[in-house]
C-alpha positions in Angstrom: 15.0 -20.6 -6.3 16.0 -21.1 -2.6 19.4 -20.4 -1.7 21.4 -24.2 -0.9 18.7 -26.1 -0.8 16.9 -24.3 2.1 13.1 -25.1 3.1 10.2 -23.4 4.8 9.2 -24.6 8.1 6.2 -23.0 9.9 3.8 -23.9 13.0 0.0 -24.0 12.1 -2.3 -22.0 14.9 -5.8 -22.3 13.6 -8.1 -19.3 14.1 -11.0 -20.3 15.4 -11.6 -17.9 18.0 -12.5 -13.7 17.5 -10.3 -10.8 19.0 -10.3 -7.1 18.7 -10.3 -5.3 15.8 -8.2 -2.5 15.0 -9.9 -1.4 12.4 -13.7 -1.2 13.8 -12.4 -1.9 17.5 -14.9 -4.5 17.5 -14.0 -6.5 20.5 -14.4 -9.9 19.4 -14.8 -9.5 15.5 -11.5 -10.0 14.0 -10.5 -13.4 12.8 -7.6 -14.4 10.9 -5.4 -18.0 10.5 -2.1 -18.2 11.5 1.0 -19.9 11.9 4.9 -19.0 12.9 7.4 -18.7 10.2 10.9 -20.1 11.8 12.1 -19.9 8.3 10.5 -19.4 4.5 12.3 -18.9 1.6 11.1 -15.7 -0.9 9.3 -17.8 -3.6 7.2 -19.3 -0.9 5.9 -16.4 0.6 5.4 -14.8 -2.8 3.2 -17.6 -3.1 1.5 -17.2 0.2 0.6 -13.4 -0.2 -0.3 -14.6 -3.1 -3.1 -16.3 -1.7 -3.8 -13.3 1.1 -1.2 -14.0 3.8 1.1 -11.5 5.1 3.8 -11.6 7.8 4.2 -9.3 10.8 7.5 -10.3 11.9 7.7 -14.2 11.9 3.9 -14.4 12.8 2.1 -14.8 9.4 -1.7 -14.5 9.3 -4.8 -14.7 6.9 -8.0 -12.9 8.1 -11.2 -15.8 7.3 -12.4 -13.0 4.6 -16.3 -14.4 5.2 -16.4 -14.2 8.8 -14.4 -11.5 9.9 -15.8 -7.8 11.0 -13.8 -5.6 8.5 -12.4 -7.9 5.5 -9.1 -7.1 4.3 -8.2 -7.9 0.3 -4.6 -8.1 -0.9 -3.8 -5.1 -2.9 -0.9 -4.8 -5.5 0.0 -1.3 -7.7 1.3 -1.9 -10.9 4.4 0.1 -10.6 5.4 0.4 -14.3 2.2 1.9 -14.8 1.6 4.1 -12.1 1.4 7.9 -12.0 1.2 9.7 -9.7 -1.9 11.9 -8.7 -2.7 15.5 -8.1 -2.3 14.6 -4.2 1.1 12.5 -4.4 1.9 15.4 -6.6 1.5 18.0 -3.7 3.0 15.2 -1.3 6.6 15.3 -3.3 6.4 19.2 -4.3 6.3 19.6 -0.4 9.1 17.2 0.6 11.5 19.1 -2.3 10.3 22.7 -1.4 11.3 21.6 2.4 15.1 20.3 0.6 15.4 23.0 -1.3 14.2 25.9 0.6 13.6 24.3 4.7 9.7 25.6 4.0 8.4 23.0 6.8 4.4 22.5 6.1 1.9 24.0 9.0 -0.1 21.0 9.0 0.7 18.2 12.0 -0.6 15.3 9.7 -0.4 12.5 7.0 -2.4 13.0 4.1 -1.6 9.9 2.2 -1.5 7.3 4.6 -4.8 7.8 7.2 -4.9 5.4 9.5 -1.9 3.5 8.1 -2.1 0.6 10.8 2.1 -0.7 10.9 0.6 -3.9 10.2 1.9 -5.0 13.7 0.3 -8.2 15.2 -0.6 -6.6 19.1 -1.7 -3.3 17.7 -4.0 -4.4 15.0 -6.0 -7.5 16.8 -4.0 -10.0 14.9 -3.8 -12.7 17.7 -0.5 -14.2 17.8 0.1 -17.7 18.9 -0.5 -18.9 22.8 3.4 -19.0 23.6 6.3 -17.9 21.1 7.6 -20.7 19.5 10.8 -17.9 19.5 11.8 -15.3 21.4 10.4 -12.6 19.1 13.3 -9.0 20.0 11.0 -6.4 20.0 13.9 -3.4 19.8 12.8 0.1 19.9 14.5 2.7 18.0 15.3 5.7 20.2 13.4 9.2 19.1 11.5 7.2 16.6 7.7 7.1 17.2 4.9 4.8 14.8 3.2 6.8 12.1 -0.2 8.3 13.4 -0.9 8.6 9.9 -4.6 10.2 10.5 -5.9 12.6 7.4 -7.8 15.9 9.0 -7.9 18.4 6.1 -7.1 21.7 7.2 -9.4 24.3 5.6 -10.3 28.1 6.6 -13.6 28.3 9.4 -16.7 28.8 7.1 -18.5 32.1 8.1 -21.5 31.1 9.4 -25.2 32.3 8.1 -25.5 34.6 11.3 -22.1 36.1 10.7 -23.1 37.3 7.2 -26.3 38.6 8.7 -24.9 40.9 11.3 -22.7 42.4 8.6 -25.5 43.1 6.1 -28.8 44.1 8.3 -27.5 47.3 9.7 -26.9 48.7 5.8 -29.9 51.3 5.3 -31.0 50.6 0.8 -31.3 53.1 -0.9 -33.8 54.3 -3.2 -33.7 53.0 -6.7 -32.6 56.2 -9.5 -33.3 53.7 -12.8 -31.4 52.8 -15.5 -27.7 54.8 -15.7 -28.2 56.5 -19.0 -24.1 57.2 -18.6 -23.6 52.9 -19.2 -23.7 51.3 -21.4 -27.0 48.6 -22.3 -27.0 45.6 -20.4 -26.1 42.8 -23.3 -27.2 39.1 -23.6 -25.2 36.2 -22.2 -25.2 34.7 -25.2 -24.1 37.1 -26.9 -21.2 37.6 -24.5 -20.0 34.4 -24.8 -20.0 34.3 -28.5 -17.4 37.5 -28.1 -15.5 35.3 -25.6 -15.3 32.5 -28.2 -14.0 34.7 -31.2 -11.1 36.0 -28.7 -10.0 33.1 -27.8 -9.5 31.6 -31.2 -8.0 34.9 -32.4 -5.8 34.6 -29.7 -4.8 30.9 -30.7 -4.1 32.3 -34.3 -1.8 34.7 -32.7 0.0 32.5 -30.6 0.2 29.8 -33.5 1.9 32.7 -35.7 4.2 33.8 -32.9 5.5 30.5 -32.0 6.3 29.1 -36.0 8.6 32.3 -35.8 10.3 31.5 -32.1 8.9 27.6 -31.1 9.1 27.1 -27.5 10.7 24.0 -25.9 7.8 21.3 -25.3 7.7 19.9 -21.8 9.1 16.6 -22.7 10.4 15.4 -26.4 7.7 12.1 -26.7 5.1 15.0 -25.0 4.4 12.8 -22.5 3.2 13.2 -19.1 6.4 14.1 -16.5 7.3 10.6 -14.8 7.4 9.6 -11.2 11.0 9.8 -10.9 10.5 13.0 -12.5 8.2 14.5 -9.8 10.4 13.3 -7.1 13.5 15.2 -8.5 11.6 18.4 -9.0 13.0 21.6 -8.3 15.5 20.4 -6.5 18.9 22.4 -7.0 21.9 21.2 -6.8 23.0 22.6 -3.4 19.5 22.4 -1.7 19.5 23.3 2.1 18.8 20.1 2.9 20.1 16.7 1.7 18.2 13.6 2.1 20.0 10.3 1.4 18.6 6.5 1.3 20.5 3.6 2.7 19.7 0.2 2.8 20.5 -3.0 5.2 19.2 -6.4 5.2 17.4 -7.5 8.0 15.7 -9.6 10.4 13.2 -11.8 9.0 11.8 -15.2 8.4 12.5 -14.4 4.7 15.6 -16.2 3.5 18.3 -13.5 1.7 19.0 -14.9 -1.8 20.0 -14.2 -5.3 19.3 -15.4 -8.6 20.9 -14.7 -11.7 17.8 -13.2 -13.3 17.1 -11.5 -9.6 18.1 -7.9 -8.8 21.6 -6.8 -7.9 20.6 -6.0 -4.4 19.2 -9.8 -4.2 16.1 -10.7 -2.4 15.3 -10.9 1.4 13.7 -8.5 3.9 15.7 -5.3 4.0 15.3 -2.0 6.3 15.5 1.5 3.7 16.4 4.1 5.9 16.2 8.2 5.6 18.8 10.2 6.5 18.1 13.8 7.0 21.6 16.1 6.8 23.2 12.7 9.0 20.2 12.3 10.8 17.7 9.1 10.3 13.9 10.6 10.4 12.4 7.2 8.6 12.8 3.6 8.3 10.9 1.7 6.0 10.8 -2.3 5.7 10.2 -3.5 2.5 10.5 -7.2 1.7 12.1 -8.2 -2.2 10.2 -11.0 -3.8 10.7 -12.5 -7.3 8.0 -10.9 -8.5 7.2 -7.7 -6.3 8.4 -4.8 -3.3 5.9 -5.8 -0.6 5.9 -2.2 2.0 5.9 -4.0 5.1 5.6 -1.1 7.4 7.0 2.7 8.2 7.7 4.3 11.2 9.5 7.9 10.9 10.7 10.7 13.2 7.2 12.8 14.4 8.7 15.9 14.1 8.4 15.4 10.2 4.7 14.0 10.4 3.4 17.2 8.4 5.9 16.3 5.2 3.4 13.1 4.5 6.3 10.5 4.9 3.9 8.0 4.6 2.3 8.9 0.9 6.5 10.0 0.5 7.8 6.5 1.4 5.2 5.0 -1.0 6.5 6.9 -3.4 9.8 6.2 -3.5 9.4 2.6 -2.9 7.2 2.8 -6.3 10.2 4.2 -7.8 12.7 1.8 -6.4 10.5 -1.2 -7.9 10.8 0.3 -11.7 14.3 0.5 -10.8 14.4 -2.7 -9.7 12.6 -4.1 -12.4 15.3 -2.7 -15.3 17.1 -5.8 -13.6 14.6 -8.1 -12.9 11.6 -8.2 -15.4 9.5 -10.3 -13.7 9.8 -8.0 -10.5 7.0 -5.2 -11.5 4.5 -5.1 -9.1 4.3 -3.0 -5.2 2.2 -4.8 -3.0 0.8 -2.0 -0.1 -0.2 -4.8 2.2 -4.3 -4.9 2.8 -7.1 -2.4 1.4 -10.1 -2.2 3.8 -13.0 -1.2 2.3 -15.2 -1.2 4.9 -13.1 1.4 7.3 -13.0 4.6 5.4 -9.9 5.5 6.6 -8.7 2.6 4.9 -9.1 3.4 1.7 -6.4 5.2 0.6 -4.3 2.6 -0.7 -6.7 2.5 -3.9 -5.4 6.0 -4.7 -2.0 4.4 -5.8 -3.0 3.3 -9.4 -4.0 1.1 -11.7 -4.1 -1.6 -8.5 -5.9 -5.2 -8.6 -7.4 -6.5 -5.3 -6.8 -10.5 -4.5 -10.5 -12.6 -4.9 -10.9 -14.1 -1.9 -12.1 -17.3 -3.4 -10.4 -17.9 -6.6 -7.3 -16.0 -5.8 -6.9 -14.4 -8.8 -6.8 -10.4 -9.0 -9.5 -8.0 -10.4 -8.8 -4.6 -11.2 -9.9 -2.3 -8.3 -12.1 -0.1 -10.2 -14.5 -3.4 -10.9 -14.0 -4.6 -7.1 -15.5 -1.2 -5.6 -19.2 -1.0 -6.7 -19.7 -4.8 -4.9 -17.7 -3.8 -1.7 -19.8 -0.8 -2.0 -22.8 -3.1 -1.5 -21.3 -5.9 0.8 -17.8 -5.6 3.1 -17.6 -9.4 1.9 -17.2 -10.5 -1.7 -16.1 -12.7 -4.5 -14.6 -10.2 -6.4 -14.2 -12.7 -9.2 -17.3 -12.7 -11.6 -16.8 -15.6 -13.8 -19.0 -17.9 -11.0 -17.5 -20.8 -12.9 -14.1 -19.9 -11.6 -12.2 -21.7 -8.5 -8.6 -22.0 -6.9 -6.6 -23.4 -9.5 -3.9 -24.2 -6.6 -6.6 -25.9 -4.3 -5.7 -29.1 -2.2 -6.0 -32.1 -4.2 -3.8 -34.6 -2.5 -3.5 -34.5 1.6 -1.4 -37.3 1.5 1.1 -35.1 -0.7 1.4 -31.9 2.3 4.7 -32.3 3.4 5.6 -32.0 7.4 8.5 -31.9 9.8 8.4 -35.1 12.2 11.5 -35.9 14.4 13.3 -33.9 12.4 12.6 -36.1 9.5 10.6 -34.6 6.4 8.2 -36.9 5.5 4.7 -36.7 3.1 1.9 -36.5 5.3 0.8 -40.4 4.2 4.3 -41.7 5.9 3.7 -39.8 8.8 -0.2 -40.4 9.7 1.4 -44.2 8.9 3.9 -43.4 11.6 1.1 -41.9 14.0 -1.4 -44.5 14.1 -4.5 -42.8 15.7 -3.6 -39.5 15.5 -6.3 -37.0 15.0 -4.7 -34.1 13.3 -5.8 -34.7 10.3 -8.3 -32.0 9.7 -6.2 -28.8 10.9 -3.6 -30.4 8.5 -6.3 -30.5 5.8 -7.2 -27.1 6.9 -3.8 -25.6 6.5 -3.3 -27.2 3.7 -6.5 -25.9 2.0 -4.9 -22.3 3.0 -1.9 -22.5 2.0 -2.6 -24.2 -1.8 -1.3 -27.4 -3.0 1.9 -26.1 -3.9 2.6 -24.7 -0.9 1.7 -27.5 0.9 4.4 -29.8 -1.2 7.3 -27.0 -0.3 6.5 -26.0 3.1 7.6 -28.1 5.8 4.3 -28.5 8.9 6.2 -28.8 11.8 4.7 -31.7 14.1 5.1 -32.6 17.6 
């Protein structure tokens, strides 16, 4: 699938030592793999987030599931399935009432996305290597500010026990007179609800009646639940107060752009989807277009719009823009949200976006969320994977078969440990190798000093 013949070559980093956690803030209990990307084409990092990598920038890293503080599981919505719930509802019936009518929400907060880390390398522990490999442009954009993305319900102060007892100990009783003969007898519940019962079905009968005379237009033809795309399009009329318009631009990435006949018009690649607000950008989402999924790299948006939930909003629409995406590309039907952390609370919100599979650790093969829970309920670590006979059907068989990048000569790592007589790489080649799967290992170019 790669675009002219184009292969990936990365730098292997190891990860042997612990840093801080930006989950936990553990100082020294965070501990991934990693390795540089200078250049990867789309199917190969499918592949590799695949097997729990993901990229932040050209650093790509895989957190040693069994030994660091707060394990993080690859987590992927299946977007053709999805529907939305009660709180995405509220989350898009807030952005369109805010179109429509300018009603700006009183709450200063994210709902959707707590604690939504950017997935950047420095500010969530992921230790990236000793000395760029490349200069890595770390532009700003001006007036833009990283999601906070922190979930504190608002809710009324609860009137405390000594508040209610100031406002009833100062009322004088008065004496009991007996039973009102004026009212009528007190009656049994049951009895009551029996009456309840009848009215109700005599009112079904009515309304039955009424509407064979004058039906009334169903919510949908199939009667089926209102869509996603539905939802987002809401109540919006057709001169709302505001207009909010999506463009998108590739950009910078390890990923290589391509296209494929069977691929999506818009090709794959790393690409920047940006919100414009009546000419003004308040969001910029990077999303990355694999052959078989939308992977939501990260969000940042304009704070003075925190309290419309562009977090849960983004996720939304980039849920939407994968169905779309999908009507070209079949295989392409799956949103990947990046990692779900069980063990920080916070964390957990990505499971809301369902049905969702989390990634085994071990046997790389994905588990609906609902039967991962009740064992990362019990232990932050686990083989989500119940069939114990199970393994990595992509594990290293062959070193000799890795492929690396010598002298700028690709060679199979038999020629080259030939051609180095002595050299004692061999196990962090075997260890990336193990990492990376057997397949990747025969694509990927290792470079080698």
């Amino acid at each position: 699938m790669a675009a002219g013949g184009s292969l990936s070559i990365v730098e292997y980093f190891g990860g042997d030592d612990g840093y801080r956690c930006g989950y936990c803030k553990h100082e020294n209990g965070n501990f991934s793999h990693g390795m540089w990307s200078h250049t990867m084409t789309v199917q190969d990092y499918q592949d590799l987030i695949d097997r729990g990598w993901r990229r932040s920038g050209k650093y790509v890293y895989k957190p040693i599931m069994n030994k660091t503080c707060c394990p993080q599981y690859t987590i992927r919505c299946h977007a053709l399935n999805f529907h939305p719930s009660k709180t995405h509802k509220k989350t898009l019936k807030k952005v369109n009432r805010f179109l429509s009518k300018g009603e700006m929400p009183v709450e200063k907060h994210d709902e959707g996305h707590e604690g939504e880390p950017m997935d950047s390398v420095h500010e969530e522990g992921v230790q990236p290597p000793p000395q760029d490999p490349l200069k890595i442009d770390h532009s700003e954009v001006q007036d833009i500010s990283t999601s906070p993305d922190t979930d504190t319900t608002n809710s009324a102060a609860p009137t405390s026990p000594r508040d209610d007892a100031e406002k009833t100990t100062n009322v004088t009783p008065k004496p009991g007179k007996g039973a009102d003969p004026n009212r009528p007898l007190c009656r049994k519940a049951k009895d009551l609800r029996k009456e309840r019962r009848l009215q109700k079905e005599q009112q079904k009968q009515q309304e039955a009646v009424s509407s064979s005379v004058n039906p009334a237009p169903s919510k949908s033809a199939s009667n089926q639940p209102k869509s996603l795309e539905g939802f987002i399009t809401e109540s919006l009329p057709s001169d709302p107060l505001h207009r909010l318009e999506f463009k998108r631009f590739l950009c910078d990435s390890p990923l290589e752009a391509e296209t494929a006949p069977d691929g999506p018009d818009v090709g794959y690649g790393s690409f920047h989807q940006q919100y414009w607000l009546d000419g003004t950008i308040v969001a910029v989402g990077v999303l990355d277009i694999l052959p078989s999924c939308v992977s939501s790299v990260y969000l940042y948006y304009h704070p003075d719009f925190s309290s419309l939930s562009l977090g849960t909003y983004s996720a939304l629409r980039e849920i939407a823009f994968t169905r779309q995406l999908q009507q070209q590309s079949p295989k392409l039907s799956y949103y990947y949200l990046g990692f779900y952390v069980h063990s920080c609370p916070k964390m957990r919100y990505k499971g809301q976006y369902r049905p969702s599979d989390l990634l085994c650790p071990e046997t790389y093969t994905w588990v609906p969320i609902e039967r991962c829970i009740p064992r990362l309920d019990i232990s932050a670590y686990s083989r989500l994977n119940e069939n114990a006979q199970a393994g990595d059907a992509r594990a290293l068989k062959e070193l000799s078969r890795v492929l690396v990048l010598h002298r700028r000569t690709v060679m199979p790592y038999a020629a080259y440990a030939r051609k180095r007589k002595g050299s004692n790489d061999e196990k962090e080649v075997e260890q990336y190798a193990s990492l990376v799967g057997q397949t990747c290992a025969e694509r990927i170019l290792l470079y080698r000093a």
